[in-house]
C-alpha positions in Angstrom: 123.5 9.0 -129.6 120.8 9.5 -132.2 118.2 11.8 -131.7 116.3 11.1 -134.3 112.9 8.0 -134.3 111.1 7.1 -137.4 108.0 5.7 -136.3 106.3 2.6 -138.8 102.5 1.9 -138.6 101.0 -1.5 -139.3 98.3 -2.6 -141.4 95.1 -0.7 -141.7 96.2 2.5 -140.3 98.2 5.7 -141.5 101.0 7.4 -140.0 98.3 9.3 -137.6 98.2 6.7 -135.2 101.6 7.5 -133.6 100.2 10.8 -132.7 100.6 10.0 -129.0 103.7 8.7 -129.3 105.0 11.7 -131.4 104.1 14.1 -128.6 105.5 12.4 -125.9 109.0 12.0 -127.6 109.0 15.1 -128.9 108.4 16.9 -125.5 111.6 14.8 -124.5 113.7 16.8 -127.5 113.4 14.1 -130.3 113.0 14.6 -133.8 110.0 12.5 -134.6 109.7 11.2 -137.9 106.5 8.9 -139.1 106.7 8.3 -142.8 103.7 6.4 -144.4 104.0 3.1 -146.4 103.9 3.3 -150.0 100.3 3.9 -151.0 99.2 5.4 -147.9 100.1 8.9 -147.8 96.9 10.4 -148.8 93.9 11.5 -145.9 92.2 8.6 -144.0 88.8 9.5 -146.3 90.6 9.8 -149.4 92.2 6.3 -148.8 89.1 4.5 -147.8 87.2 5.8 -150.9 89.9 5.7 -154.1 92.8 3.2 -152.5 95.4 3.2 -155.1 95.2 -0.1 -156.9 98.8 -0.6 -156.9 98.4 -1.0 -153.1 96.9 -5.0 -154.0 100.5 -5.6 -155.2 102.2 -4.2 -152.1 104.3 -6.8 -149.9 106.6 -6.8 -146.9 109.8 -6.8 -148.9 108.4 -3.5 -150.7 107.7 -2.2 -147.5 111.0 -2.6 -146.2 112.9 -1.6 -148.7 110.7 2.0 -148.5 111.7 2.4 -144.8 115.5 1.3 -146.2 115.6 4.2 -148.8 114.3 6.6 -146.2 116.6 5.9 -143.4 120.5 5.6 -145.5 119.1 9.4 -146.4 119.1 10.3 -143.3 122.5 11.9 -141.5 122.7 9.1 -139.0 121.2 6.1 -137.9 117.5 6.5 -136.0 115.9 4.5 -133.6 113.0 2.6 -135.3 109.8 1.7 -133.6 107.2 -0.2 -135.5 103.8 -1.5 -134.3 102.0 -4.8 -135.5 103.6 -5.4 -139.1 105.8 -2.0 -138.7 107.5 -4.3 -135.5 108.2 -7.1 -138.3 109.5 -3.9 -140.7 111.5 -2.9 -137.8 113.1 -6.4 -137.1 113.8 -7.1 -140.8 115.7 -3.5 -141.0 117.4 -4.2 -137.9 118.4 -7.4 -139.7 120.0 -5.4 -142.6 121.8 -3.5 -140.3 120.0 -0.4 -139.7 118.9 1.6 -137.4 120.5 2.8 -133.6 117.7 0.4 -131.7 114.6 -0.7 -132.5 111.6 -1.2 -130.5 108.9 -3.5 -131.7 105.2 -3.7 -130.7 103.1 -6.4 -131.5 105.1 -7.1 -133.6 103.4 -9.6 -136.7 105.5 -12.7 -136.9 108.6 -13.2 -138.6 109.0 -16.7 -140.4 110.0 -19.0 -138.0 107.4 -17.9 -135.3 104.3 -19.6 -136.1 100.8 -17.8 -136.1 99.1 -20.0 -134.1 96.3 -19.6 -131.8 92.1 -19.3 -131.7 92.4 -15.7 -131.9 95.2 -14.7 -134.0 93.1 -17.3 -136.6 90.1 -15.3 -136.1 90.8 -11.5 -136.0 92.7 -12.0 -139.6 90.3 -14.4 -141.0 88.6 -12.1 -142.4 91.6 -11.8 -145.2 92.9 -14.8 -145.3 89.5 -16.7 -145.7 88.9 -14.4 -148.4 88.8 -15.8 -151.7 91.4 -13.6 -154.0 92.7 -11.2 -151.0 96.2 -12.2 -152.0 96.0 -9.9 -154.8 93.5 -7.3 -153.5 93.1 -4.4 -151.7 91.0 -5.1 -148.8 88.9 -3.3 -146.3 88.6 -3.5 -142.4 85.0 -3.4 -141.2 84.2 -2.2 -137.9 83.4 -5.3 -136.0 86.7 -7.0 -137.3 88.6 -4.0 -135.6 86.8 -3.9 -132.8 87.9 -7.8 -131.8 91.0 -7.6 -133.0 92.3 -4.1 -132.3 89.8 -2.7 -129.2 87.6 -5.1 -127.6 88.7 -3.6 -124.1 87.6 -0.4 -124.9 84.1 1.6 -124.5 82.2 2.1 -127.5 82.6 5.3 -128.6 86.3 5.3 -128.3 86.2 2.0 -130.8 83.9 3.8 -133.0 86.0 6.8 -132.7 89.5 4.8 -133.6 87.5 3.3 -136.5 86.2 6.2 -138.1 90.2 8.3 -137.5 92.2 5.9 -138.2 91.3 3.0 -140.1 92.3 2.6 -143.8 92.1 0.1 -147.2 95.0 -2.5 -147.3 96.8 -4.8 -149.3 96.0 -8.6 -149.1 99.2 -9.8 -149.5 101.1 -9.0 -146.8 99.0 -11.2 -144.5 99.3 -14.5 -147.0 103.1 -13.6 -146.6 102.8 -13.6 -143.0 101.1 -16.7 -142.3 102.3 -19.0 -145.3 105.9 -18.0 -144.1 107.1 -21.6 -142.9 106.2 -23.1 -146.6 109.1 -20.9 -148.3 112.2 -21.0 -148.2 114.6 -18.6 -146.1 116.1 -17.0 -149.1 112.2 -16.2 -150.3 110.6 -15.5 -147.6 109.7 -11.6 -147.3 109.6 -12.0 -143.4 112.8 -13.9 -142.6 115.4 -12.1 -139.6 118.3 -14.1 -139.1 118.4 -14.8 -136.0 121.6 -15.7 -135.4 123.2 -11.8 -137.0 125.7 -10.6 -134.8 125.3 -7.3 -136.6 122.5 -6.4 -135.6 121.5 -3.4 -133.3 119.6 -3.7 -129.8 115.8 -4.8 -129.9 112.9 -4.6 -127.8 109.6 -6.3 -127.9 106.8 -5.3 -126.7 103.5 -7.2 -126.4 99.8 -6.6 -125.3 98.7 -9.3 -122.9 95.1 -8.8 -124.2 95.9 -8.7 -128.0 93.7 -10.5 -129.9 95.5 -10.4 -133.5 99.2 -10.4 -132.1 98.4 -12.9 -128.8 101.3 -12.2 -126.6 102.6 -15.6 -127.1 104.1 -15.0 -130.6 106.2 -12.2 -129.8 107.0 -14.0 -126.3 108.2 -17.6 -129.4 109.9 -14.4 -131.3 111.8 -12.8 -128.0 112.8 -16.6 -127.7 114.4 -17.3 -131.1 116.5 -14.7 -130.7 117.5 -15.4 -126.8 118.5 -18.9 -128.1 120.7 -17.4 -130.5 121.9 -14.3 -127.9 125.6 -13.0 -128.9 127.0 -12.1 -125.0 126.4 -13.4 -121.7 126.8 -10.4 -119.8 124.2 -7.8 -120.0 123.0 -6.2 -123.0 125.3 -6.5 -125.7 125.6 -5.3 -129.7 122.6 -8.2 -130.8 120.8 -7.4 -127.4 117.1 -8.3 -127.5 114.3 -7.6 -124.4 110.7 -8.6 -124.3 108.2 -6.8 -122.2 104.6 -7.2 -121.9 101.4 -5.3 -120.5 99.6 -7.6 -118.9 95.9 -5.6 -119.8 96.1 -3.5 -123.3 95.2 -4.6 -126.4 96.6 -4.3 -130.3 95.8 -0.4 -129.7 98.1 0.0 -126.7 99.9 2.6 -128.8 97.3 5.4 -129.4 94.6 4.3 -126.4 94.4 6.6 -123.3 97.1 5.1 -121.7 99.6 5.3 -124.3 101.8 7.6 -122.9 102.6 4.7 -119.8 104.2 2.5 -122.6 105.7 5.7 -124.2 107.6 6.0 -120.9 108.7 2.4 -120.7 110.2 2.9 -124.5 111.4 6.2 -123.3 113.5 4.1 -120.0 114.5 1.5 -122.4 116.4 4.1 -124.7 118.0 6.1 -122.2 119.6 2.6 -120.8 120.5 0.7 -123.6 123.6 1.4 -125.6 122.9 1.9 -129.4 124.5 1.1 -132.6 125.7 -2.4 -133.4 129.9 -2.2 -132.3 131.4 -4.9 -130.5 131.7 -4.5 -126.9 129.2 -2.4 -126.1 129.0 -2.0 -122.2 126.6 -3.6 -119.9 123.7 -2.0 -118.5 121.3 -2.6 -115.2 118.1 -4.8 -116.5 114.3 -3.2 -116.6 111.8 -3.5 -114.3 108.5 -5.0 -116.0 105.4 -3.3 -115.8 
């Protein structure tokens, strides 16, 4: 049973917004591990005013293969939990057939599952209407993260994530996202085979109130794999659950009630059985929040 979770951020933040979720699983006796994305490992202000220019040529398959170095160095296999496009970096390692279990939340799509819908469209317009982001390194202002990360919250705790968290990033990886459907599988960044029986258990996790991952992609992702499940009975080695909470937002990992999904996560991992052999035993199915 691995002891061991690396933790992947998403776009526009820095390992530091796992900080929640580090303490909680580390008061549970886990080692908590949360390394940053190539180009990010540097202070929020130093980021935000010298972002290294190689991070306009930064791409999901990069990013993945980063988290891929990282984890075959590592004595044995971690659970991975990834929020927003560290969800898809967790599904495409999964795919490769790494990692113990994997939780993803809000996850960004994977190609298959179309980004579709009013808000979606808006909260990451402001990179993909851009002229150029493709190859740029872009910038987050505060009113774009407050729609599409907080709009729930008060005031001061947006302005408070903003100012902590909230970092330079690479254009690209949002073209790659949405233009997914228009390459083919074998050049797509953001294909998961659906169908890969090798593949370790997954959960998905999804705000009900989250504007730039609407809860209806990751409830289209949850399906593509269901369609393609490996066992009838239970939870099995390509096991995949979908959760949501019904009233959080993209920020349900570092918000005040944080620690509530924490738990859920927690009750997920002590019931599911890990790895990615055959036969793995059945286990009782969650409760939903």
């Amino acid at each position: 049973m691995s002891e061991t979770i690396v933790f992947i951020h998403g776009a526009w933040m820095t390992p530091l917004c796992w900080e929640p979720f580090s303490r909680y699983f580390q008061l549970k006796g886990y080692e908590c591990v949360a390394p940053a994305w190539p180009h990010h490992d540097r202070p929020v202000d130093e980021l935000r005013a010298h972002p290294a220019p190689e991070l306009a040529g930064l791409g999901v398959r990069e990013i993945a293969d980063h988290y891929e170095r990282i984890i075959t160095a590592m004595d044995e296999p971690p659970i991975l939990v990834g929020h927003s496009f560290g969800g898809l970096i967790v599904q495409l390692l999964l795919d490769r057939g790494l990692g113990a279990a994997g939780v993803a939340i809000d996850s960004a799509p994977p190609r298959g599952v179309l980004p579709l819908g009013w808000t979606g469209l808006r909260a990451n317009a402001p990179v993909l209407l851009r002229p150029g982001a493709w190859h740029q390194v872009v910038a987050l202002s505060f009113p774009a993260f407050r729609y599409a990360f907080v709009h729930t919250l008060p005031e001061d705790e947006q302005r408070a994530a903003y100012a902590r968290y909230v970092v330079p990033e690479s254009g690209r990886i949002f073209f790659q996202t949405a233009l997914a459907v228009l390459r083919s599988r074998s050049r797509a960044p953001t294909h998961v085979n659906f169908r890969n029986r090798r593949r370790a258990p997954l959960l998905l996790v999804a705000g009900g109130r989250d504007h730039i991952v609407p809860p209806r992609w990751n409830q289209v992702n949850y399906q593509k794999y269901r369609r393609h499940r490996v066992t009838r009975h239970g939870y099995g080695p390509a096991h995949v659950e979908f959760v949501r909470f019904r009233d959080r937002t993209h920020w349900l990992i570092a918000d005040t009630r944080a620690e509530e999904v924490a738990g859920f996560v927690d009750e997920w991992l002590e019931r599911v059985p890990r790895g990615i052999e055959e036969g793995a035993p059945g286990v009782p199915g969650l409760r939903r929040p």
